[in-house]
One Martini backbone bead per residue (centre of mass of N, CA, C, O) as a GRO file, in nm:
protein
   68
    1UNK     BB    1  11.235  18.808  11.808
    2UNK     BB    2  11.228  18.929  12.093
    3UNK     BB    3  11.477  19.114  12.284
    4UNK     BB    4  11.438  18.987  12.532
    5UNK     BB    5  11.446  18.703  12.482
    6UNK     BB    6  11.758  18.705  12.354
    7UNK     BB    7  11.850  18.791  12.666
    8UNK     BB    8  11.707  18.533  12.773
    9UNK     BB    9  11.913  18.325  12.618
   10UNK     BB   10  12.199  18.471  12.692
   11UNK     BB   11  12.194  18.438  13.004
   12UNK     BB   12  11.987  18.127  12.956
   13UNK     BB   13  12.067  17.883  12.772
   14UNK     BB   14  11.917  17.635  12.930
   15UNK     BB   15  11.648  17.730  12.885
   16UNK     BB   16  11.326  17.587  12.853
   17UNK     BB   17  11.070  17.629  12.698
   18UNK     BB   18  10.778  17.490  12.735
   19UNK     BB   19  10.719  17.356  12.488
   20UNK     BB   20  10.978  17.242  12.429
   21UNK     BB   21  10.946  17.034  12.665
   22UNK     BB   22  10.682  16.903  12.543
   23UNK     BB   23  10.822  16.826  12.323
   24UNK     BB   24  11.032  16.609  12.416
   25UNK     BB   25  10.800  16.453  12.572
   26UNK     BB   26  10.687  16.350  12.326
   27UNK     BB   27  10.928  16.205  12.150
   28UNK     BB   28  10.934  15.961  12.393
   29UNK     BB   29  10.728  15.808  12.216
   30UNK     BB   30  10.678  15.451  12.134
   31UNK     BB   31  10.383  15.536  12.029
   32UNK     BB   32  10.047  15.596  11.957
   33UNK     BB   33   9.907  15.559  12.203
   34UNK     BB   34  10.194  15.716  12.375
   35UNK     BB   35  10.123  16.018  12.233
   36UNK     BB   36   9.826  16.056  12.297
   37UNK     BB   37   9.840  16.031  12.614
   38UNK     BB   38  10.016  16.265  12.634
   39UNK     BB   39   9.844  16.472  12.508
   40UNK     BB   40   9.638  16.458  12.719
   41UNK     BB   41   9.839  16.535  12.975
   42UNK     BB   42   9.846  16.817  12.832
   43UNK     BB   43   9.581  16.911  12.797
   44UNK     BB   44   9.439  16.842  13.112
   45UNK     BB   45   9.627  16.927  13.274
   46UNK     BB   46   9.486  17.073  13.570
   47UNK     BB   47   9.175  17.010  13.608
   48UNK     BB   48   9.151  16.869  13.882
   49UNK     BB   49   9.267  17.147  13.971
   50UNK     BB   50   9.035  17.310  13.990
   51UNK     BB   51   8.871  17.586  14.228
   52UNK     BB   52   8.676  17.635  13.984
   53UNK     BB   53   8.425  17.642  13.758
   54UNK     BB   54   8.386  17.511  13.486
   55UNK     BB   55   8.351  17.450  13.141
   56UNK     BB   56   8.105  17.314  12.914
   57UNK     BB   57   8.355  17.268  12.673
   58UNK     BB   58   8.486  17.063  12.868
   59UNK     BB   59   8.530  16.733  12.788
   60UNK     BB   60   8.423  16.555  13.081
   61UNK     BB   61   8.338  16.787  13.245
   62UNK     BB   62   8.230  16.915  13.488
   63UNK     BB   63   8.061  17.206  13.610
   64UNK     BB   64   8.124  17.109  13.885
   65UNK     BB   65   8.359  17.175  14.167
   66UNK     BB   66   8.504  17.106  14.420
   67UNK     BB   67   8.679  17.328  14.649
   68UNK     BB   68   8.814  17.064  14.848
   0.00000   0.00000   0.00000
């Protein structure tokens, strides 16, 4: 862990990584159904606010994405 970091662990203790973050929220599901649904949601959010065009190897999204 780099020095930086380990300076931001101990002024903001209770600060947890995006990382950390999505961890504890996988952890809440209920089963596997519900589990793959998050991994998904965490996978992909974002996708639909992109206000520029997307890459088509992004599968289920289309080429192009209204800018408004």
């Amino acid at each position: 862990m780099s020095t930086f970091t380990q300076f931001l662990h101990k002024v903001f203790p209770g600060l947890e990584s995006q990382e950390e973050l999505n961890e504890d929220y996988l952890a809440q599901s209920v089963d596997t159904a519900d589990l793959e649904r998050r991994m998904h949601d965490l996978e992909y959010s974002g996708i639909e606010r992109a206000p520029f065009p997307l890459s088509t190897s992004v599968p289920g999204a289309s080429a192009w994405r209204p800018m408004w």
